[in-house]
C-alpha positions in Angstrom: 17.8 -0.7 23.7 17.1 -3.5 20.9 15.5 -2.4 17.8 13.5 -5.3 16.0 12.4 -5.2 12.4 9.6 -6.8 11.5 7.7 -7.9 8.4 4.1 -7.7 8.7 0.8 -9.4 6.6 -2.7 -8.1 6.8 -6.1 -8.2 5.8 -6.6 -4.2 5.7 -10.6 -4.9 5.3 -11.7 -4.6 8.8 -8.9 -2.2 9.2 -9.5 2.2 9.1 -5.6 2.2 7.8 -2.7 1.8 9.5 -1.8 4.0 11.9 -3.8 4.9 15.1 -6.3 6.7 15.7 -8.8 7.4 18.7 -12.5 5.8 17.2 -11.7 2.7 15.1 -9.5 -0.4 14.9 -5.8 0.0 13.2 -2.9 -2.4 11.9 -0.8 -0.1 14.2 -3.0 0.0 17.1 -3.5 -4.0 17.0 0.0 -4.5 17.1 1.3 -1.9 19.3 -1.7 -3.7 21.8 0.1 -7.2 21.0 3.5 -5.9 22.1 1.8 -4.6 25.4 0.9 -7.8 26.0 3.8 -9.8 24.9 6.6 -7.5 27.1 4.3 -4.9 28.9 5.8 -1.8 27.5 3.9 0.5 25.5 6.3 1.6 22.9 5.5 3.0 19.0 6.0 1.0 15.9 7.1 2.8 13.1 5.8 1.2 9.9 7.1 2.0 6.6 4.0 2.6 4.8 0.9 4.4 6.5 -1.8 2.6 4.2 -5.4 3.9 4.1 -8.6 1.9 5.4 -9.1 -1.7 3.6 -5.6 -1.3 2.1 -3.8 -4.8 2.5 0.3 -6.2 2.8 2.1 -8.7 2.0 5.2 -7.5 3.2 4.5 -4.1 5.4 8.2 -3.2 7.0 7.6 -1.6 10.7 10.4 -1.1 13.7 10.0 -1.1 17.2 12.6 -0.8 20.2 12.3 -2.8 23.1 13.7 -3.0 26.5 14.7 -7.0 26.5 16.8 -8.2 23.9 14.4 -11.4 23.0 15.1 -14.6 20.3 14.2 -13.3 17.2 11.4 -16.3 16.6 10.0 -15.7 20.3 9.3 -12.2 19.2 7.6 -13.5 15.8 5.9 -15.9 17.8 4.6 -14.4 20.8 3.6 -11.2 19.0 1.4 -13.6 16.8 0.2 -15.4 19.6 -1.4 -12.2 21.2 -2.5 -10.5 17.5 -5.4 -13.5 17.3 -7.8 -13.2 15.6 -6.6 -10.0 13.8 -5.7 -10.7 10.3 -2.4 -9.7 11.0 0.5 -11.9 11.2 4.2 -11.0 11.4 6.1 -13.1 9.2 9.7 -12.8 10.2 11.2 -10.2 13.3 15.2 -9.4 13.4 17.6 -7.4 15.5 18.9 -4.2 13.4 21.1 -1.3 13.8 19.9 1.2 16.4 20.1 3.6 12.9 17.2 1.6 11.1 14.2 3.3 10.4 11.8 1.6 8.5 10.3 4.6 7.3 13.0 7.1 6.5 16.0 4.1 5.6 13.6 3.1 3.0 14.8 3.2 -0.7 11.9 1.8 -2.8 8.1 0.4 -1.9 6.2 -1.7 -4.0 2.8 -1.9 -4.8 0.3 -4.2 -6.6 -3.3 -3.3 -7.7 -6.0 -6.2 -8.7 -8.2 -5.6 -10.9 -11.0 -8.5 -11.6 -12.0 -8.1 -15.1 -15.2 -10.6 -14.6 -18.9 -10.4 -14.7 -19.6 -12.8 -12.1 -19.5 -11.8 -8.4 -16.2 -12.2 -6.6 -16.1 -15.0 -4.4 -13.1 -15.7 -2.9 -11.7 -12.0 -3.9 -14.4 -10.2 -2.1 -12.8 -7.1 -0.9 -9.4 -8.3 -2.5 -9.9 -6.8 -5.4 -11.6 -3.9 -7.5 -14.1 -6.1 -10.1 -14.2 -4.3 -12.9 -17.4 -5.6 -15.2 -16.7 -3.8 -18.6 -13.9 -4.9 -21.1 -10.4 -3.5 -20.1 -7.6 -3.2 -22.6 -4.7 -4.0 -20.3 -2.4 -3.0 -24.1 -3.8 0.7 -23.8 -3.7 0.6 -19.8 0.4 -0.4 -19.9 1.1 2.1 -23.0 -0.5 4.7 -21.3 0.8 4.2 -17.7 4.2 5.0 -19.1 3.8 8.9 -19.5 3.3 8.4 -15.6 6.9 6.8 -14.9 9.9 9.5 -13.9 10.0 12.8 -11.7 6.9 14.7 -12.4 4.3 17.0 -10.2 1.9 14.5 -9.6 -0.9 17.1 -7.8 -3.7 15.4 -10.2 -2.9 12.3 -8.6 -2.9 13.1 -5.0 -5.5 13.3 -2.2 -6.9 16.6 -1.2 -5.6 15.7 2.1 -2.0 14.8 1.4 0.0 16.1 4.2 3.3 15.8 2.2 5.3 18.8 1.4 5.6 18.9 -2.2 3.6 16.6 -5.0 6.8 16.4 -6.8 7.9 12.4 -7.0 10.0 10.1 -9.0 7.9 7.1 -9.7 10.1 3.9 -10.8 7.4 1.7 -12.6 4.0 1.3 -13.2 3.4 -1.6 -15.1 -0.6 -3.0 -16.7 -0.4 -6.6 -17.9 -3.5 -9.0 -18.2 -3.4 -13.0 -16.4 -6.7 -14.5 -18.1 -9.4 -12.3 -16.1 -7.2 -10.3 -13.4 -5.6 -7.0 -14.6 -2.1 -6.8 -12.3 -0.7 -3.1 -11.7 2.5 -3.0 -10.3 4.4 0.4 -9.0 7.5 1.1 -7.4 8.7 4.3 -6.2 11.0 5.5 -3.0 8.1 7.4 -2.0 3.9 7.7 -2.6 1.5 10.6 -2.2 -1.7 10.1 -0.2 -3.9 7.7 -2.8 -1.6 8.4 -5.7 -1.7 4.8 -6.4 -5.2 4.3 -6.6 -5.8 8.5 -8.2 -3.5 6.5 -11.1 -5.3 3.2 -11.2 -8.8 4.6 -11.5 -7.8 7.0 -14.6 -5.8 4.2 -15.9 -9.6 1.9 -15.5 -10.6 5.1 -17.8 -8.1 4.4 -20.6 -9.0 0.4 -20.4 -12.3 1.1 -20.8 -11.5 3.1 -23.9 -13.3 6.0 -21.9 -9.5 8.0 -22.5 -7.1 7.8 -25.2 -4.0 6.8 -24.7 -2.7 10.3 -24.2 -5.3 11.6 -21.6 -3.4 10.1 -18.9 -0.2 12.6 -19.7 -3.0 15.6 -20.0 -4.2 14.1 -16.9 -0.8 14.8 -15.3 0.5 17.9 -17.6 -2.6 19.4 -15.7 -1.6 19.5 -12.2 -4.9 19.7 -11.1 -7.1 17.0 -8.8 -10.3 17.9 -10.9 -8.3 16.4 -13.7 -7.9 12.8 -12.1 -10.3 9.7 -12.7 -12.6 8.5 -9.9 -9.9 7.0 -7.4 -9.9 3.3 -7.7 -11.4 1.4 -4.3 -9.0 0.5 -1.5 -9.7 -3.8 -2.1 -7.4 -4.2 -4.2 -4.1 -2.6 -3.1 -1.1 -4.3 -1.9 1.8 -3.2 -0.1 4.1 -6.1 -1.5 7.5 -5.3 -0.3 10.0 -2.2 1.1 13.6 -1.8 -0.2 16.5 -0.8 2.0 
């Protein structure tokens, strides 16, 4: 049985996350409805990221086995054909190893965090990105991000409701630099807790806004504790850029 990979885009807004569930519209449901459609089979795709309502990609990595082997641009094509007028499109499909999982075989996931550090209302960027009224230092934000980077216990930056077995995880990068009035926060990691982006983001807005120190982020962590986190930054302005393998 063909397994396809494919790359995905979305527009997480009108979205309650990506996988399936039984009272609201998903990424996964959408697509797994397009496939239906496309080869009548109702099959599971496995995406490599389960984001969380209004959470957006640019480059979302999912699998799916069918029973046809297909042209690699019908697939694209058709699948986009019957995903109107989702925002969802799927940017490229291709034939991989029966082994390919584009959950498990992935090595690194990449995320990007807008921040709009304006007074005026967002108008293109509405529910696109977190506007953030008050001064942020972007300086302090990167400086402090840093005690955040490596293997730690990351409990104060993870969702009551993570479902993962163990809060330890080894994040890559977490980067804070300013372009004019946008604050860009990049991460990379093999692996995320529930929210642990956006727990880290909104107590990083804390140490822009001078709020913390510099060091309150590593206290933040040192205490392994949820009460310890800043308010959790809001799901506009997360990306899922890109998946390693």
């Amino acid at each position: 049985m063909p397994r396809y990979k494919l790359i995905i885009e979305y527009d997480g807004t009108p979205f309650l996350g990506w996988q399936t569930q039984t009272d609201g519209l998903t990424v996964q449901g959408v697509l797994t409805a397009a496939i239906e459609a496309f080869t009548a089979e109702t099959v599971m795709v496995q995406g490599a990221g389960r984001t969380d309502a209004g959470v957006h990609a640019r480059g979302q990595v999912a699998h799916v086995d069918l029973a046809k082997e297909w042209d690699i641009d019908t697939v694209r094509d058709a699948l986009n054909k019957h995903l109107r007028p989702h925002p969802v499109a799927i940017l490229s499909a291709e034939k991989v190893p029966e082994g390919f999982n584009a959950r498990t075989s992935a090595t690194r996931r990449h995320y990007l965090y807008r921040i709009s550090n304006r007074r005026p209302d967002l108008a293109l960027d509405a529910g696109r990105a977190w506007r953030v009224v008050r001064p942020l230092d972007a300086a302090a934000m990167h400086a402090s991000a840093q005690a955040l980077v490596g293997h730690h216990d990351f409990t104060t930056f993870r969702a009551t409701e993570c479902q993962a077995n163990s809060p330890l995880k080894t994040l890559d990068r977490l980067d804070v630099a300013r372009d004019r009035d946008e604050i860009v926060i990049r991460a990379a990691a093999r692996s995320f807790l529930h929210s642990q982006v956006r727990s880290m983001v909104g107590s990083l807005e804390l140490v822009g806004a001078g709020k913390w120190n510099v060091d309150d982020l590593a206290k933040a962590l040192a205490a392994h504790d949820r009460k310890a986190c800043g308010p959790i930054a809001p799901p506009d302005g997360l990306y899922l850029m890109r998946v390693e393998y």
